[in-house]
C-alpha positions as CSV (number, residue, x, y, z in Angstrom):
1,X,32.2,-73.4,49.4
2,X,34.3,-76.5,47.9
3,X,36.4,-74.3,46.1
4,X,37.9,-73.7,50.1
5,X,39.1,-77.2,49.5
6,X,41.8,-76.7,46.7
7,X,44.8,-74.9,48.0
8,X,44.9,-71.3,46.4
9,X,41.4,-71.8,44.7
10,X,39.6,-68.6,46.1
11,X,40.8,-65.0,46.6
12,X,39.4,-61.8,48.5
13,X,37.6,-59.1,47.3
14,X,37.2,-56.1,49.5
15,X,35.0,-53.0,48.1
16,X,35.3,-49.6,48.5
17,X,33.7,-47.7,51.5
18,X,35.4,-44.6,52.7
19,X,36.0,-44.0,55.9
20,X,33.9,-47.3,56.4
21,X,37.0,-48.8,55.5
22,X,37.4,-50.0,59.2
23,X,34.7,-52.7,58.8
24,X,37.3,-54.5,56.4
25,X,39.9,-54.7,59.4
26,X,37.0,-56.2,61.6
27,X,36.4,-58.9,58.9
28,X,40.1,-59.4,58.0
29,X,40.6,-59.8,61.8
30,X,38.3,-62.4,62.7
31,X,39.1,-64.1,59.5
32,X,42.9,-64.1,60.6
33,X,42.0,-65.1,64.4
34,X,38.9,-67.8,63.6
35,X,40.0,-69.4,60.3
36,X,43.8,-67.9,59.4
37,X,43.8,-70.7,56.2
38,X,41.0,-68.4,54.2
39,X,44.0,-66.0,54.8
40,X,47.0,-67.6,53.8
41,X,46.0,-70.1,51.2
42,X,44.3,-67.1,49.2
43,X,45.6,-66.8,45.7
44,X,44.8,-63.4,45.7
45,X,43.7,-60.2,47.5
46,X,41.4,-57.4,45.3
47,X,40.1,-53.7,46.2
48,X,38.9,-51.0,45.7
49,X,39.5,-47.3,47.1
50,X,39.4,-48.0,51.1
51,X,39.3,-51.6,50.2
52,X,42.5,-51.9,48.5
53,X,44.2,-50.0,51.3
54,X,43.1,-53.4,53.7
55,X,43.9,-55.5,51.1
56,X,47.5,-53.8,50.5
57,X,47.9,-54.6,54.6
58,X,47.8,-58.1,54.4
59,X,49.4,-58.9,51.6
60,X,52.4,-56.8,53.6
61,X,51.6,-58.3,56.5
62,X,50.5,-55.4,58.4
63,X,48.9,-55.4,62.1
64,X,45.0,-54.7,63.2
65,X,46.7,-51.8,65.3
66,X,48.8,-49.8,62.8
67,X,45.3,-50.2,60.3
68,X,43.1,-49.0,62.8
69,X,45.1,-46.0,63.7
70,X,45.3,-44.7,60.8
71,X,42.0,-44.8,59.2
72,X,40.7,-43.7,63.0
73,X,43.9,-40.9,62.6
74,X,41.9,-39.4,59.5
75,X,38.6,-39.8,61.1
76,X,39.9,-37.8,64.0
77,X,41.5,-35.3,61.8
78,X,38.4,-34.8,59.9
79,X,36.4,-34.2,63.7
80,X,38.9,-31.4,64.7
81,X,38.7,-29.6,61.6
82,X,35.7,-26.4,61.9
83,X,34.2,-27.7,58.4
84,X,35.1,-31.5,58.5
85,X,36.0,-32.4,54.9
86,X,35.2,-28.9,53.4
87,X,38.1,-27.5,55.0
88,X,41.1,-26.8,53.1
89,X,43.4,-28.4,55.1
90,X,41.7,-31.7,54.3
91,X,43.5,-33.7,52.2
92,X,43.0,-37.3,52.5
93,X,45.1,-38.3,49.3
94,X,48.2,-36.9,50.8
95,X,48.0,-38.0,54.2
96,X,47.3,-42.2,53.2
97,X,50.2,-41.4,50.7
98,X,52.4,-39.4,54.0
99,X,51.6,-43.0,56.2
100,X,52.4,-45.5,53.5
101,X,55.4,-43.7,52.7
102,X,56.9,-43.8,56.2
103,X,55.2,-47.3,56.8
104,X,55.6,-49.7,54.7
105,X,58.3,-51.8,54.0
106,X,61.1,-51.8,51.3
107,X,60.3,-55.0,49.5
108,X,56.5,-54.1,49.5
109,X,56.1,-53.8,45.8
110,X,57.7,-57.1,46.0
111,X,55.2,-59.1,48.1
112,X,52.1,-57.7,46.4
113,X,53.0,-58.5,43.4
114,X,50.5,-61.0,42.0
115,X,48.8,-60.6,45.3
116,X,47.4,-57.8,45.0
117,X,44.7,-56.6,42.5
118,X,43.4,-53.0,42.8
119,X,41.4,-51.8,41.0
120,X,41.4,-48.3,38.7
121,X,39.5,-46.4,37.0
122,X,41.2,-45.0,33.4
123,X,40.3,-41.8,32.4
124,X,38.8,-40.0,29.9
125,X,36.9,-43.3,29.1
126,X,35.6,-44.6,32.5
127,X,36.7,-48.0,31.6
128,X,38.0,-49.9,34.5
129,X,41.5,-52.3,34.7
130,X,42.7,-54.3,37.4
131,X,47.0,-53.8,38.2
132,X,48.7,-56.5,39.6
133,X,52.0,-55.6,38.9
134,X,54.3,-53.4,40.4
135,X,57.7,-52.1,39.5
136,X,58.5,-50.3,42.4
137,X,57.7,-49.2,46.2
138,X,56.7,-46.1,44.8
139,X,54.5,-47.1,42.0
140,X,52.7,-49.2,45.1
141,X,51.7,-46.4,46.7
142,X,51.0,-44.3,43.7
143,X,48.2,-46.8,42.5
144,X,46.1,-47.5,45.4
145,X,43.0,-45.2,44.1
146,X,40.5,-44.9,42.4
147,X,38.7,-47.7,41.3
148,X,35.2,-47.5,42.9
149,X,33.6,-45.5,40.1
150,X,33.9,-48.3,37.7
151,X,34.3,-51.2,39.6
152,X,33.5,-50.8,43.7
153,X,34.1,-54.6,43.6
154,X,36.1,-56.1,42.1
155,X,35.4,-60.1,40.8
156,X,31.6,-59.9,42.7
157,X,30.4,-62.2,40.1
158,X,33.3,-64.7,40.6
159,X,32.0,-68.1,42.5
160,X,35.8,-68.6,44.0
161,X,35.8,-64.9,45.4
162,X,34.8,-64.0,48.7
163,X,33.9,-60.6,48.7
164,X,33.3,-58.6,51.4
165,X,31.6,-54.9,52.1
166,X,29.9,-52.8,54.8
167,X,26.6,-52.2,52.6
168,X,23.7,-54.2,52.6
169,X,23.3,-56.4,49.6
170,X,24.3,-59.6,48.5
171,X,28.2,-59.5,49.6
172,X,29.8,-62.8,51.1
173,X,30.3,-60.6,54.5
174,X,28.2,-57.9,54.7
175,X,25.8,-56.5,57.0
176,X,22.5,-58.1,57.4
177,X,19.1,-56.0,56.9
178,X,16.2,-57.1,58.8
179,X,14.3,-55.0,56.0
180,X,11.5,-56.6,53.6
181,X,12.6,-54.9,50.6
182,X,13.6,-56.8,47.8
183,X,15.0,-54.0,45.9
184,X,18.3,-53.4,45.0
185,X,20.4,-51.3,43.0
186,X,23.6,-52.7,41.1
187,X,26.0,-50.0,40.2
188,X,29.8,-49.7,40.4
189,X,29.8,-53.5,39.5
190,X,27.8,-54.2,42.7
191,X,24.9,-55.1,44.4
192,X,23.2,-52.1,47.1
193,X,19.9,-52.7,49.0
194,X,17.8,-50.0,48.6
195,X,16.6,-49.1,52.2
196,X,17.3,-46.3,54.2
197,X,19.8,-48.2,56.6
198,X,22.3,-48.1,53.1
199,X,21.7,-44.5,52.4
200,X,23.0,-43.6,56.1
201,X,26.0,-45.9,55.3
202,X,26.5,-44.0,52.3
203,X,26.5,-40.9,54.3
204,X,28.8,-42.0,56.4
205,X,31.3,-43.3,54.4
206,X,31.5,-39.8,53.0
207,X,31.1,-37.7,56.1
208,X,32.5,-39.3,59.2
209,X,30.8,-39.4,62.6
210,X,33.0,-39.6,65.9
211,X,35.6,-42.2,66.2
212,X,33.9,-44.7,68.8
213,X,30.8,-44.4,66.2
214,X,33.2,-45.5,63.4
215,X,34.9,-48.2,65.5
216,X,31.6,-49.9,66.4
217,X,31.6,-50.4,62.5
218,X,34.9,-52.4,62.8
219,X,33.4,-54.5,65.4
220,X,30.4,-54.9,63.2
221,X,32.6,-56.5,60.3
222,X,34.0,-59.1,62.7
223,X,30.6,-60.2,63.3
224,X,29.6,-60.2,60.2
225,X,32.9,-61.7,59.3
226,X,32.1,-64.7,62.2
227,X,28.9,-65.0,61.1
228,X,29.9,-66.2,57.5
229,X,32.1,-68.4,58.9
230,X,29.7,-70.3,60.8
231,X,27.1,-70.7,58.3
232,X,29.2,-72.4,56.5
233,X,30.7,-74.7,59.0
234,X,34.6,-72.8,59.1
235,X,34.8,-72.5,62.3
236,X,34.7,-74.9,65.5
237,X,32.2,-73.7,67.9
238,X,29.0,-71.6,67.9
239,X,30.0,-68.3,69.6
240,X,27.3,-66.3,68.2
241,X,24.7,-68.7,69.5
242,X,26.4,-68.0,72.9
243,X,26.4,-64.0,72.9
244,X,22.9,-64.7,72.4
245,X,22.1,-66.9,75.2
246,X,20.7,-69.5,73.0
247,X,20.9,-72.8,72.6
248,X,22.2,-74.2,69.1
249,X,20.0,-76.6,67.2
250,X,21.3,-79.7,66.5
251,X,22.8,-80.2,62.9
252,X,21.3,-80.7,59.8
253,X,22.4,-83.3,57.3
254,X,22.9,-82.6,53.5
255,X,21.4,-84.7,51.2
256,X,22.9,-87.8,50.1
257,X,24.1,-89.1,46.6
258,X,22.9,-92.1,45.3
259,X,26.4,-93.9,45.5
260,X,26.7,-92.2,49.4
261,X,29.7,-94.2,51.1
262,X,29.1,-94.8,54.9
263,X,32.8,-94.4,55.6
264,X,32.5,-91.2,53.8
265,X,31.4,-87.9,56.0
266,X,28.5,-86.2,55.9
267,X,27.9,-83.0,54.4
268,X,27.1,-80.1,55.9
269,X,24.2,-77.6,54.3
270,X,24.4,-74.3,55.0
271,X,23.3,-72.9,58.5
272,X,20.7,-70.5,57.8
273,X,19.6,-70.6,61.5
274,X,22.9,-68.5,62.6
275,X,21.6,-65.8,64.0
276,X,22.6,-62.4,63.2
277,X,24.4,-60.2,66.1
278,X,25.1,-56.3,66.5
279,X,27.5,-54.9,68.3
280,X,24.7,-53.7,71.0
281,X,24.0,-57.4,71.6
282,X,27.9,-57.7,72.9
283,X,28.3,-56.9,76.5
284,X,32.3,-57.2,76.5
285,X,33.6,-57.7,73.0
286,X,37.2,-57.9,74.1
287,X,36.5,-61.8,75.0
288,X,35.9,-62.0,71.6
289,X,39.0,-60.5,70.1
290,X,41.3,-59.2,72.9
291,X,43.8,-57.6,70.2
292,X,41.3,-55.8,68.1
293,X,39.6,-54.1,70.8
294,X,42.9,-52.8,72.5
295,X,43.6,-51.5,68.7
296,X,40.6,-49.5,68.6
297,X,40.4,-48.6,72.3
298,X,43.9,-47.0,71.3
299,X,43.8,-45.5,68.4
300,X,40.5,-43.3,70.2
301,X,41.9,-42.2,72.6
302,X,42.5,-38.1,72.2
303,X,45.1,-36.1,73.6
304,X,44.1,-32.9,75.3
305,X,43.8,-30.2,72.7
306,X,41.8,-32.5,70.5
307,X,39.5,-33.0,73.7
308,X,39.5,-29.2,74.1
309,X,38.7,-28.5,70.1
310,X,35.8,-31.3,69.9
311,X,34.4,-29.7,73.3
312,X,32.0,-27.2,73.4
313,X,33.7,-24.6,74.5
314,X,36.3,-25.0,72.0
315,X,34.2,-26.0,69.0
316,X,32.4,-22.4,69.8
317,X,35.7,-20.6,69.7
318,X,36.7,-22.5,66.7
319,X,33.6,-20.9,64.7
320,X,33.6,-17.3,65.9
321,X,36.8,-17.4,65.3
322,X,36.7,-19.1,61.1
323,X,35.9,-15.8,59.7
324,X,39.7,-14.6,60.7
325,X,41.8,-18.1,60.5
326,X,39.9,-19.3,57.3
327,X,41.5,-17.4,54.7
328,X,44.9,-17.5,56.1
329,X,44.7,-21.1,56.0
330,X,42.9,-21.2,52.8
331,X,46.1,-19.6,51.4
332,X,48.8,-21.6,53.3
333,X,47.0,-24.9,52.4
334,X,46.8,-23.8,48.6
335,X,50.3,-22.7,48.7
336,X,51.3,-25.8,50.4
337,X,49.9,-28.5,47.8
338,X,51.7,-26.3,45.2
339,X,54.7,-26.3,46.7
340,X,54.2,-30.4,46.8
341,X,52.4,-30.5,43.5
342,X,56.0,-28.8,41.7
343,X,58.9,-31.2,41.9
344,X,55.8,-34.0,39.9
345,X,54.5,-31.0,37.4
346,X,56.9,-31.5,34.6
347,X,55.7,-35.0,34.4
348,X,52.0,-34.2,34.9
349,X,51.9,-32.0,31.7
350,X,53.9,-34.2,29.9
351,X,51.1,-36.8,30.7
352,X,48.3,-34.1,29.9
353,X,50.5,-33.3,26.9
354,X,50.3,-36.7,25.4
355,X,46.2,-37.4,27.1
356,X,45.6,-34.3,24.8
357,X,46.8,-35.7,22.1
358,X,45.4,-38.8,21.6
359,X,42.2,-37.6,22.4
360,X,42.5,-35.1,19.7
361,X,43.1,-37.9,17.0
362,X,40.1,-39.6,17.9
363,X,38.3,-36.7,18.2
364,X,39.2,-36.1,14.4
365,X,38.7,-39.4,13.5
366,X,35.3,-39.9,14.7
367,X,34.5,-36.4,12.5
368,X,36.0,-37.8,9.5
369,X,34.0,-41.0,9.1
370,X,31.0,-39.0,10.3
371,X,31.9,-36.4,7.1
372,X,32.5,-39.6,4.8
373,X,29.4,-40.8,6.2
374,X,27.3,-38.0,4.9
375,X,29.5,-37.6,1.4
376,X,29.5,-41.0,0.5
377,X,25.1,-41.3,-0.6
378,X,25.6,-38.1,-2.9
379,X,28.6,-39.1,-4.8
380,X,26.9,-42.7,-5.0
381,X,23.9,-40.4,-6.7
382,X,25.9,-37.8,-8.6
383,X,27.9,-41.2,-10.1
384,X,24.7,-43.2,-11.0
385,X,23.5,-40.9,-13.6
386,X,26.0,-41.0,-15.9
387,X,26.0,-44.6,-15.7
388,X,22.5,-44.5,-16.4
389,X,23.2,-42.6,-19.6
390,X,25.6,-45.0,-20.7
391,X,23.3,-47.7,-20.5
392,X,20.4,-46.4,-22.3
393,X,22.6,-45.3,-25.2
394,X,24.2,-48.9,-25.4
395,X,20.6,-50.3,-25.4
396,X,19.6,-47.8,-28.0
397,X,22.4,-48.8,-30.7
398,X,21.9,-52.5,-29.8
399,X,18.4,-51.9,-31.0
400,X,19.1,-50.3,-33.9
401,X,21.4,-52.7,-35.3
402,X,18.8,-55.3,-34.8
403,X,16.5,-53.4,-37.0
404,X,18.9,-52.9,-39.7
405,X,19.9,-56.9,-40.0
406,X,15.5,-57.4,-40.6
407,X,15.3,-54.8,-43.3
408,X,18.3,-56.1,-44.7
409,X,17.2,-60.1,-44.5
């Protein structure tokens, strides 16, 4: 980590996850509590999906408490709806664009900037570009998806990024398998572990569970989060040891150069020994972070009719009564997003308009030089005998005027 040494010499990547997007608040919170200078001397933060919604909140200096309450706000829509994400009136992409709209401030597009990197996927090709710059507010909050089916995360490969994701693999901050398996899977420009453990995380990024299920996830990435930061020395004192009920080993010395000055400090290797903590192993996790724990204790909590629709009572009156409600809402939903979708139509078919076009030159391009491809060997052919012709009968009359100057000699 010496690049931590030169101010503005590392950045932040944060991948895409879902609605596992809460383990990149835990991480961004201990980061900001334990070490605050990985925060602020960052040159810049990256993202993808989920991931560039967290990195979009520091940059604009949001708190742990309005992040957690909204992604736990969708996961607790999602849990009152009878069909979770199936149901019509699901509509993720409008409701993060509804909360960014009414949250964040004016001069955002301002302070991200050169900040912020999130990361896109362009379409028809797949091929995957990084904006930094923003005009406007508006074309903020217009840009924050979709990157993670070209590039989950973003700089991985970078040795001044510290990247950070709630899979298992080989992320800076990431969750730590106790499996065997040395398999992985890169894909989306990153690194999975293949074990069953990531397929359930997979799952769940796609399909939430209940809220305190999905918060114990955000508690997760702050001890993850503290865990990297103690390996590598970053932070004062051994709390993990101490959740543990362990004593910490003494520490270990890193080798010396050959020209090693005694004035000059030792090095520190990196602590392998650190041992890894779960959330189960935390009796009382608001000694560790007071404010994130209130944020997620909060942003839980349920007001009655939600209590009464996730019930069991109300969760069976919910479903023998879908066959009547469904297509009513079906058709208000569907009516609804048009309604929405109008006042932006004129300049979506103008875009489709001119994505049309272009693809319809290339499309005709690529047939031509396949066409001049397959024209170009027979003319070669059909040309070569006539030449061939010429030849012989050049040779020919050279011959017979060689004859003729011997009879005539």
């Amino acid at each position: 980590m010496h690049f931590l040494e030169a101010e503005g010499g590392w950045s932040l990547s944060f991948a895409g996850s879902g609605f596992l997007g809460l383990y990149h608040v835990g991480a961004t919170q201990c980061l900001r509590q334990r070490a605050p200078r990985i925060l602020q001397g960052a040159s810049c933060f990256y993202g993808s999906s989920a991931g560039a919604l967290n990195a979009m909140t520091i940059v604009c200096g949001m708190s742990t408490d309005y992040s957690c309450s909204n992604l736990l706000g969708m996961v607790k829509h999602v849990e009152r709806l009878s069909l979770g994400i199936f149901h019509p009136a699901y509509g993720p992409i409008e409701q993060i664009r509804k909360q960014l709209q009414d949250t964040l401030p004016d001069n955002c597009h301002i302070l991200a900037s050169q900040r912020l990197g999130i990361s896109m996927t362009r379409w028809p090709d797949g091929k995957n570009c990084i904006v930094t710059d923003f005009a406007t507010r508006d074309e903020l909050i217009q840009r924050y998806i979709d990157g993670a089916l070209s590039n989950n995360l973003p700089f991985s490969d970078s040795p001044t990024t510290i990247t950070v994701s709630p899979f298992y693999g080989t992320a800076d901050i990431c969750p730590q398998s106790n499996s065997g398996s040395l398999y992985e899977l890169t894909a989306f420009n990153a690194s999975f572990q293949i074990s069953t453990k990531n397929f359930f995380q997979g799952f769940i990024s796609l399909f939430p569970p209940k809220p305190e299920v999905v918060a114990d996830y955000c508690r997760q990435g702050y001890l993850d989060a503290l865990r990297f930061l103690e390996r590598r020395g970053l932070t004062k004192e051994p709390v993990l040891w101490s959740l543990v009920s362990k004593e910490p080993p003494a520490l270990m010395e890193g080798p010396r150069s050959a020209d090693y000055d005694q004035d000059q400090k030792l090095t520190l290797t990196i602590r392998w020994d650190i041992p890894n903590v779960l959330v189960k192993d935390v009796a009382d996790f608001e000694l560790l972070s007071p404010e994130l724990e209130a944020a997620l204790r909060k942003a839980c909590q349920r007001d009655f009719w939600a209590r009464f629709q996730c019930s069991v009572p109300g969760r069976a009156l919910t479903y023998l009564l879908l066959p009547c409600t469904l297509p009513f809402e079906y058709v208000y939903f569907r009516s609804r997003r048009l309604l929405l979708w109008l006042p932006e139509m004129p300049a979506d078919l103008c875009w489709m308009q001119g994505l049309l076009k272009s693809t319809t030159r290339e499309v005709y391009s690529m047939a031509k030089s396949q066409l001049l491809r397959l024209v170009s060997p027979s003319v070669t052919s059909a040309d070569s005998g006539p030449r061939q012709l010429r030849t012989a009968a050049s040779e020919n009359r050279a011959l017979n005027l060689r004859l003729a100057s011997r009879a005539l000699g």
